[in-house]
N, C-alpha and C positions, 0 to 999 in steps of 0.2 A: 522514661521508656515511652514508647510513639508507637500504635500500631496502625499498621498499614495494611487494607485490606478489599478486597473486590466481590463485590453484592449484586452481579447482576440479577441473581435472582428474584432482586425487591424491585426493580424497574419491568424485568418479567411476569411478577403476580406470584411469585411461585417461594418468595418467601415474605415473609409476615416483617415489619419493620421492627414492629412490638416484640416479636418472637426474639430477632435478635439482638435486640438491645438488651433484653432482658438475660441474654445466653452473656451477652461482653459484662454488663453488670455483675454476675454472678464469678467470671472469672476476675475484674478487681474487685470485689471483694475478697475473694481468696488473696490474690499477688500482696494487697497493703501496700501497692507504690504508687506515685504519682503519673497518672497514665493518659495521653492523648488517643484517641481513636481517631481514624480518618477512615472510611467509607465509600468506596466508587462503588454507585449506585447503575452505572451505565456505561457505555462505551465513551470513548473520548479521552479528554490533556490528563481527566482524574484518575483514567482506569489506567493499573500497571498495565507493562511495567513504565509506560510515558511517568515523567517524575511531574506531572501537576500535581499532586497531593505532598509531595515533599518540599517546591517550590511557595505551596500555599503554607505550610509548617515553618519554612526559612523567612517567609514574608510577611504573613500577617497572623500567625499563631505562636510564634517562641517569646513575644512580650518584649523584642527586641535584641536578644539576644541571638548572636553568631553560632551557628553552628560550624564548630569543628569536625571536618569529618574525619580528618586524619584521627581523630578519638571517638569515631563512632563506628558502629559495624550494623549492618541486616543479617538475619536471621530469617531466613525460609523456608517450606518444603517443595515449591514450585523450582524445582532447579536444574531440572532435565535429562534426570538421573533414565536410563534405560532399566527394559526389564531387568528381571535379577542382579541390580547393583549390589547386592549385599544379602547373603545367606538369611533366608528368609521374606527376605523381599524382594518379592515377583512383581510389585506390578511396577508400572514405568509410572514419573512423576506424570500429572494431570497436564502440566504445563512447564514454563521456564521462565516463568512472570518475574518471579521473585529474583531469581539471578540476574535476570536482563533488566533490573528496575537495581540492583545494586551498580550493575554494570554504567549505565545511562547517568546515574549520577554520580559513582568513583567512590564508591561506597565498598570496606574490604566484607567478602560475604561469605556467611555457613549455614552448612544443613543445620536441623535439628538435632540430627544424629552428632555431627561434627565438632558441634558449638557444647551442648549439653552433656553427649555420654561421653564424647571423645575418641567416636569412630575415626578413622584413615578418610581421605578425602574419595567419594567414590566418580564414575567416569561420568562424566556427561556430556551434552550433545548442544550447540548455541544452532540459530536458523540458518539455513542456508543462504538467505537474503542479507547482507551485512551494510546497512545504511553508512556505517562510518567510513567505507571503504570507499562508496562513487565518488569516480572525479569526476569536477564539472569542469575539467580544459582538455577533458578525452575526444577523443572523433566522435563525430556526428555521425555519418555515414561511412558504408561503405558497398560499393569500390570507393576510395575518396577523389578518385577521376571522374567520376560520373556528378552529373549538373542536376541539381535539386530541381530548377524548372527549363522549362524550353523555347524557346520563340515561335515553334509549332505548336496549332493546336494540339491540345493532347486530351487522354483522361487519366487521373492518376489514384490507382487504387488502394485503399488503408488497408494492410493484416495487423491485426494484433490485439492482445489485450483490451477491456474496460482499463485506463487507468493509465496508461502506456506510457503517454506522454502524446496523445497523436495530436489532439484536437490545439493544442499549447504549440508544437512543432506544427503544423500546418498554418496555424493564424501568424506564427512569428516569421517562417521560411515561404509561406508560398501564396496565399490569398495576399500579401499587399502584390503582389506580383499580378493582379487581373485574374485570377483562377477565381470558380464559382465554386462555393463550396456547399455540397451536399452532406447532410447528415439527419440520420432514419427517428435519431431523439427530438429533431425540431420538425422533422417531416412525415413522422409518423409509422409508415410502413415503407419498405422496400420498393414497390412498385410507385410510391409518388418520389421515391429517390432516384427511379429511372427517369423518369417521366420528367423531374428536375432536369437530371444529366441529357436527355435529348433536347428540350430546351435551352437551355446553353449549348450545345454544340450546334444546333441551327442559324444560332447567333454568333458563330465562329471564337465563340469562348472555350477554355480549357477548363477543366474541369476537375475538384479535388472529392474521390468518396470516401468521407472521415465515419465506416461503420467497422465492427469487428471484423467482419467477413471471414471467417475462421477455415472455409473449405470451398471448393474449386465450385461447387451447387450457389453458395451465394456471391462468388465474384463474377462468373459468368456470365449472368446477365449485362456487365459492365463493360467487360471484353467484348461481348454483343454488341451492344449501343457505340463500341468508338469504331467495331468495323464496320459496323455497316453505315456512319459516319464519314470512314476511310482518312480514320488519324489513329493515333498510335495510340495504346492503354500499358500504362505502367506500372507495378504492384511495387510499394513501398513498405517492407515489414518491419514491425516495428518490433525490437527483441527483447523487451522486459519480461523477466519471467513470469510464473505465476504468484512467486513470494512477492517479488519486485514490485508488481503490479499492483497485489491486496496492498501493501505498503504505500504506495501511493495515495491511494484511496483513501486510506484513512489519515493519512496526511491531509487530505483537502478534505475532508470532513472536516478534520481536526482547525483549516485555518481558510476563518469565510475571504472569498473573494467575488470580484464581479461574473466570474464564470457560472454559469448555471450547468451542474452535470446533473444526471440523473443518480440517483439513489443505486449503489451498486451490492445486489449480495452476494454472500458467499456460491449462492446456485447460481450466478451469471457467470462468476468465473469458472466454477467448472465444466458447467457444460461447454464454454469457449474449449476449454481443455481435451473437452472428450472429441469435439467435433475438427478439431483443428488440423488438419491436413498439411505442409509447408508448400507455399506456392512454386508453383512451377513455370519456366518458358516456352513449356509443352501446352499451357492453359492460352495464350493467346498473346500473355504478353512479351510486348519488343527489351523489356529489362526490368529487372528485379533489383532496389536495392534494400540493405539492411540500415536501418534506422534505429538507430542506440538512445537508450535513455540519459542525456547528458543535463543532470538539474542544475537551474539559475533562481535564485532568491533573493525576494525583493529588499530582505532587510537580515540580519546577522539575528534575530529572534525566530523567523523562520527556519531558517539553516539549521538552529541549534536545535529547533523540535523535530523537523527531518531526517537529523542524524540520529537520533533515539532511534531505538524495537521501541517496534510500538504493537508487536505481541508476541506472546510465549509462544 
């Protein structure tokens, strides 16, 4: 028997480590069976439903021994059950950890209920965002007539999410191309990102702004700077949802590389959320195109932890 289990609350202060080991202790003493514990103390590859704790069990904790899964099952309450799945019970699961941490590793899985008394399987609900689903040989853009860059000066404006894929899609599609690229995390505020983009356009450079820009108040400034430049400003939105996008994120948390992004929380994205307006041709620019989140991975280890939920 292995249990599998997520403590953010000992990485937050807010639960005693003592407390609960002392709480697991006391349940094997009761069970009398031979029993691994595993503990995600924190976000990341340990916390479900991502399978690093079952990876670390298969690798360096079974003594050597294969695990079958086709002879093993999970067992959870996290499983995304909605309100009133079952007479008597009103509230909706906490999360869908549990399921999508059986799911992620092919692990056949049941409630408490299910397993134990022998309830009927009740309804439930997986995330909107489904990582196994992106294809990475889908269009990039679209119109797919339209030219990423131009032999005109231009300035070409980012919409979209923390997380999107913009800064990844700009440095691979359009900076080896001459474009100067502005961006508010290495430049600090908005106005030295204008002050960037006037600069380069005096120097008949084109120009890429890699910020959220979520509403017509912060791109406008940009659509300013290329008229009054007298070259064209083009919005590129980039269409990761907001699942898509958290998903991302803790994707490259999850796997260091040379890119340096900022720390993204949950309150960046929603206020991108609340504020975000979809741009318009009416704002100044000469075309709009949509830019898709299409993922490339450097190695077949990466891919495999991207395609996991990587939360309930």
């Amino acid at each position: 028997v292995v249990f599998f289990t997520n403590q953010m609350g000992i990485a937050k202060g807010k639960l005693c480590p003592e407390v609960f080991k002392s709480k697991v202790e006391d349940i094997l003493a009761a069970l009398q069976l031979p029993v691994q514990v595993f503990v995600a103390t924190g976000p990341g590859i340990y916390r479900k439903p991502v399978m690093g704790m079952w990876k670390y069990l298969c690798e360096e904790a079974n003594d050597g021994v294969t695990v079958d899964k086709t002879q093993s099952l999970y067992v959870g309450d996290a499983a995304g059950r909605p309100e009133n799945w079952a007479p008597g019970r009103k509230k909706k699961d906490f999360s869908c950890s549990d399921r999508l941490f059986a799911l992620n590793i092919g692990l056949q899985f049941h409630t408490p209920e299910e397993y134990f008394l022998g309830w009927k399987s009740a309804p439930y609900s997986l995330p909107s965002f489904d990582p196994r689903k992106l294809d990475s040989t889908s269009r990039l853009s679209d119109p797919p007539s339209a030219s990423l860059t131009s032999t005109e000066t231009e300035v070409i404006v980012a919409v979209g999410y923390p997380a999107a894929g913009k800064s990844t899609f700009f440095h691979t599609h359009i900076i080896p191309k001459g474009y100067v690229y502005v961006n508010r995390d290495t430049l600090g505020s908005w106005q030295n990102c204008v002050s960037a983009c006037e600069r380069a356009l005096k120097e008949g450079r084109s120009v890429v702004i890699d910020n959220t820009n979520p509403d017509p108040e912060s791109r406008k400034r940009y659509v300013g700077v290329a008229k009054a430049a007298g070259v064209s400003c083009r919005c590129f939105h980039f269409t990761a949802t907001l699942e898509q996008a958290k998903h991302n994120n803790r994707f490259r948390e999850m796997v260091p590389s040379g890119s340096k992004h900022a720390k993204v929380n949950d309150m960046v994205f929603h206020s991108y959320k609340k504020h975000f307006v979809a741009p318009a041709l009416s704002e100044g620019f000469s075309e709009i195109l949509q830019i898709h989140f299409v993922p490339h991975f450097k190695d077949n280890q990466s891919e495999t932890l991207f395609r996991q939920f990587s939360e309930g």
